[in-house]
N, C-alpha and C positions, 0 to 999 in steps of 0.2 A: 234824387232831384228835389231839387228846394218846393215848399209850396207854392210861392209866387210865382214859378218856373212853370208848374201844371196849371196853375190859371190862363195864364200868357198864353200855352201851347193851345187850351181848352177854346179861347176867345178868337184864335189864330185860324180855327177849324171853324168857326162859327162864322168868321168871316169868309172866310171862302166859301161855305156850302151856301152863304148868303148873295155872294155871287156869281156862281153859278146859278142859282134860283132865279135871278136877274135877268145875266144875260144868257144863258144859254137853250133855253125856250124859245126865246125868236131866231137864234141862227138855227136852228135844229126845224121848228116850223114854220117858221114865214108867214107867209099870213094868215093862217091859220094859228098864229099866236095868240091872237085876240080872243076866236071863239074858246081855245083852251084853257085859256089862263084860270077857270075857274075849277077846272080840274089837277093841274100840274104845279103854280105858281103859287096860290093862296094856301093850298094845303102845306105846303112847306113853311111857307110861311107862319102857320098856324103851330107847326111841329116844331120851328125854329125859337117862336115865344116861350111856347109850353116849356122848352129845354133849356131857355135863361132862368125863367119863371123860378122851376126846381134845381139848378144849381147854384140860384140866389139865395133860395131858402136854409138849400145845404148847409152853404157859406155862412149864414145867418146863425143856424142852430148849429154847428159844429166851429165855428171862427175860433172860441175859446181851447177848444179839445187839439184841433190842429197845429195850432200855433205854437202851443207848449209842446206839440210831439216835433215840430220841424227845429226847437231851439236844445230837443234831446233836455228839456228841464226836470229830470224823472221824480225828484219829491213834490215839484210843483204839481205835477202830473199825478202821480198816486193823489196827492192830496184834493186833486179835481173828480178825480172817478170816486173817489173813497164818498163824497157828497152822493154821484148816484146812484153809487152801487148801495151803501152802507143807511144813507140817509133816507133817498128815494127809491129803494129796494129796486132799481132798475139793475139785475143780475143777467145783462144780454151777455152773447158769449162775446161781442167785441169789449166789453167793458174788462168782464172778468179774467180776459186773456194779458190785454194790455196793464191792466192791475197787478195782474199777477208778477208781468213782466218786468213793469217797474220797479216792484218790492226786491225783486229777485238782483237787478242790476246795483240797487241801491243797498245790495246785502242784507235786507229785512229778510230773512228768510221765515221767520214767526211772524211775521204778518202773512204771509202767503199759506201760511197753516191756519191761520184763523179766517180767512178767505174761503177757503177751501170749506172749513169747517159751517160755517155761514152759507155758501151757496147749496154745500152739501142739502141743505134742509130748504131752502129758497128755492134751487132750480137744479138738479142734482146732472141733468144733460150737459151743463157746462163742464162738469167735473170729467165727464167720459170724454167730453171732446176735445181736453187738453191735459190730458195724463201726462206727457212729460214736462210739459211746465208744474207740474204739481210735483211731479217725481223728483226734478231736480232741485226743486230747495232741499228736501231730505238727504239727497246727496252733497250740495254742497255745505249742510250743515253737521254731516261726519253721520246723520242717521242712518245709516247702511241699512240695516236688518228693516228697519222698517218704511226705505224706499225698497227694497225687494219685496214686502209682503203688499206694499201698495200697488205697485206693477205687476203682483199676480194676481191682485184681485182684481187689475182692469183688463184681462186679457178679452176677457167676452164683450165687456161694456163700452170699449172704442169702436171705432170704423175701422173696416177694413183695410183702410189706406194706412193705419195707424199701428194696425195689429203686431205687423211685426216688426216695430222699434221697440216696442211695449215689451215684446219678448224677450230685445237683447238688450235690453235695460234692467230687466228682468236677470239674465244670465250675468249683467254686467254689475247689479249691487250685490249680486248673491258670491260673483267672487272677489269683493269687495268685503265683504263681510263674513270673507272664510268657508262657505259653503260651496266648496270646489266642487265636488259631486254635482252639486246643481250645477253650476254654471256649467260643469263639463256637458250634460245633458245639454240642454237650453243652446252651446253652442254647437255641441255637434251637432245637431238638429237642423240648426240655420245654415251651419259653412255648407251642407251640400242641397236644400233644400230651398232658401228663401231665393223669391226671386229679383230681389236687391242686390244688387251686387258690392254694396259697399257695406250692407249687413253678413255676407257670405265674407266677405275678404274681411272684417273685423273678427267675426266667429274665428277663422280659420287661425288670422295669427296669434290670437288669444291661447286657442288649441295650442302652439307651438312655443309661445313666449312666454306662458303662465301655468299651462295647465298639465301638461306632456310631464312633466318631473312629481305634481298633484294626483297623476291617475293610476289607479286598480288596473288598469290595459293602457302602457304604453304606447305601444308599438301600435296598435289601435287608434289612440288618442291621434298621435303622429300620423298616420294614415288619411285619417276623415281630415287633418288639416292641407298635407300634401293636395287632396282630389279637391276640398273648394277652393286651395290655392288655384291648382289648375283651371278651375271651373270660373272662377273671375277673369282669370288672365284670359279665354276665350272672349268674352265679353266685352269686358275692359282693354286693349292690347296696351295702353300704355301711360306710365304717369299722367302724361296730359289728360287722356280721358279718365282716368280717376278724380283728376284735382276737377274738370268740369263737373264729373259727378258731384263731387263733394260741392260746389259753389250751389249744384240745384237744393241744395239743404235749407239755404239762406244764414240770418247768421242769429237766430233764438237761443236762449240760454243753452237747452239741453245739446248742442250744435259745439257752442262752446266747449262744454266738458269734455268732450272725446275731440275736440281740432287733433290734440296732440296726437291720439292715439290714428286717429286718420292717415296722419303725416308720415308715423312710423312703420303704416301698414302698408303703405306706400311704397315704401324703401323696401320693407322685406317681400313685397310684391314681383317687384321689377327688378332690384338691382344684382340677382343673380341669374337673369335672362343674357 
């Protein structure tokens, strides 16, 4: 939705609780309107200022940041946060995320390493709290070995909401990078354990599509991907509730790198049910 579109909706809402504030104290009390009003009426009143007040200010101190994001102008935009990330050492993590982001759409991917390298020593929580935007310029700049050693070193330092992407991103450069052993671990791990279902059903066809002809135990390997196939399709019963899974992703770079692989896990999900 456009930005002008969320102000509109914002000011739309504003007017309505505004009158309701109006009129609907008198038909609700009667004449007892009067003595209330200093309890029901003004205080909203008061709530309804306060709430232009700071979304003025918003507006005011963000008009420049927003506006460049709704026109998608991303060197423009690097070039705005780069002042206050860079200049103003304001390293919050909306800055450094959206930084990051930028550099990454606009193919900078050595800008997103020297970002990195800078907050690392500024604010180093930034770094934990967006491991695969960091992870993925190393992958999409052919770094393999060394987006795998970066995503094992943040296995403990993320959030747990975060944990186990990290891991098959983790399993995901390491067989990228020729270190089938690892990734066969790291996946079989996940296909029958994570409780993600589109990290289980990624592990599993991995298992099947990549790994199965790479392993020391075939028929093994083949096994553990057979049971989190099964184990998603419980979950999941059908394309459509996969592709909604995947849509709750959003669409962030590291989101990006595997659509395909999503797409194809898809197919070999379902299309022999």
């Amino acid at each position: 939705m456009k930005f002008k579109y969320l102000i509109i909706a914002f000011c739309i809402i504003i007017i309505i609780v505004v009158l309701l504030a109006v009129f609907l104290p008198p038909l609700i009390l009667g004449s007892s309107f009067t003595f209330n009003i200093n309890f029901i009426t003004i205080p909203v009143f008061i709530f309804i200022f306060l709430l232009l007040a700071g979304l003025t200010i918003f507006l005011l101190l963000n008009y420049r940041f927003l506006s460049l994001l709704e026109r998608e102008d991303w060197p423009a935009l690097a070039y705005y946060l780069e002042q206050k990330v860079f200049v103003k050492s304001l390293y919050t993590n909306r800055n450094v995320k959206i930084l990051a982001g930028s550099y990454l759409i606009i193919s900078d991917y050595q800008s997103v390493l020297k970002l990195e390298n800078k907050a690392q020593i500024a604010r180093p929580s930034v770094i934990s709290k967006n491991p695969l935007i960091f992870g993925s310029a190393r992958i999409l700049c052919g770094s393999y070995n060394d987006a795998a050693a970066f995503f094992r070193t943040h296995f403990e330092k993320c959030g747990k909401n975060l944990r186990q992407w990290v891991r098959w991103f983790y399993g995901f450069t390491s067989l990228l990078s020729g270190d089938f052993a690892q990734a066969e671990s790291e996946f079989t791990s996940l296909a029958v354990s994570s409780s993600n279902a589109l990290i289980s059903g990624l592990s599993a066809y991995f298992l099947t599509t990549c790994l199965e002809k790479k392993s020391a135990n075939p028929e093994k390997c083949r096994n553990i991907s057979e049971s989190g196939k099964n184990r998603v399709i419980k979950s999941v019963k059908n394309p459509a509730g996969w592709k909604k899974e995947t849509e709750k992703l959003g669409t962030d770079i590291h989101v990006a790198i595997i659509k395909r692989y999503l797409d194809e896990t898809s197919k070999w999900l379902y299309d022999s049910k």
